[in-house]
N, C-alpha and C positions, 0 to 999 in steps of 0.2 A: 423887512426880512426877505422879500420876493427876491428883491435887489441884490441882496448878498451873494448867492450863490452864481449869478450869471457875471457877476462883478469879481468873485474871484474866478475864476474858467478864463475871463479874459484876461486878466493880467498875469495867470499860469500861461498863457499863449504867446507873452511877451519874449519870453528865453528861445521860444521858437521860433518865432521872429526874426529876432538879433541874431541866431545862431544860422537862419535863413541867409540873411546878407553877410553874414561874414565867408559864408562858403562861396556868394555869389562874389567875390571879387576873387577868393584865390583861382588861381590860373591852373588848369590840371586835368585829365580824362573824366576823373569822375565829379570833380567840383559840381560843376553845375546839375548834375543828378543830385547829388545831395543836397542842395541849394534847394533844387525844385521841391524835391522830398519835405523838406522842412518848411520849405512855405505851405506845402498843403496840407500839414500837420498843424499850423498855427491859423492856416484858415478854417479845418474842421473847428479848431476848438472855438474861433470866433463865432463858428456857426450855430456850433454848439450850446454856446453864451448866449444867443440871441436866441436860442429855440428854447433856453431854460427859463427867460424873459417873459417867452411867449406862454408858455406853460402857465406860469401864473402858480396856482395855489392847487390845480389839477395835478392830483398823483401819478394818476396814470400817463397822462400826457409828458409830466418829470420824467419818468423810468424810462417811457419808449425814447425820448429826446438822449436822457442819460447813456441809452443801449446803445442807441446810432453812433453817438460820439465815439467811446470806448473803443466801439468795430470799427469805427472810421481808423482813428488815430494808434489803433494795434495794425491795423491794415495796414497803412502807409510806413509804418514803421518797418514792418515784416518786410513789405515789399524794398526799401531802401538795403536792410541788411543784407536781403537776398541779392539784390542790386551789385553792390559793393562786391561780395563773396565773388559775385559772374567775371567782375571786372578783374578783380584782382587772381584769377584764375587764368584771365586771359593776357597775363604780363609776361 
């Protein structure tokens, strides 16, 4: 059961991934901002995966690792939309 939850985290970070490289080939001002943006959403959540790993069977150590994730990957999100909004302002 350790294994479950860091096993699904990673393969929820698969779509971000793939949605990573597909931006990274299109051709365009902001492609590769959103490329970047999504790779580092699917790296928080690998990391994520690997600290819920780490965690083990400690609760507290789950939550804080759960917490980090969460703000990571609302972060980089937020930051990418804002991102886009700046660009697309400046057309």
């Amino acid at each position: 059961m350790e294994l479950f939850a860091p096993l699904l985290v990673a393969i929820g970070a698969m779509p971000a991934l793939g949605i990573a490289a597909w931006y990274a080939r299109v051709t365009g001002p902001l492609a590769r901002i959103v490329a970047l943006h999504w790779a580092l959403i699917a790296l928080s959540m690998f990391l994520g995966a690997a600290g819920l790993y780490w965690a083990a069977a400690d609760e507290g150590r789950i939550a804080t690792v759960a917490i980090l994730m969460v703000v990571a990957v609302n972060a980089l999100a937020l930051s990418m939309v804002l991102r886009l909004r700046r660009g697309e302002r400046g057309r």
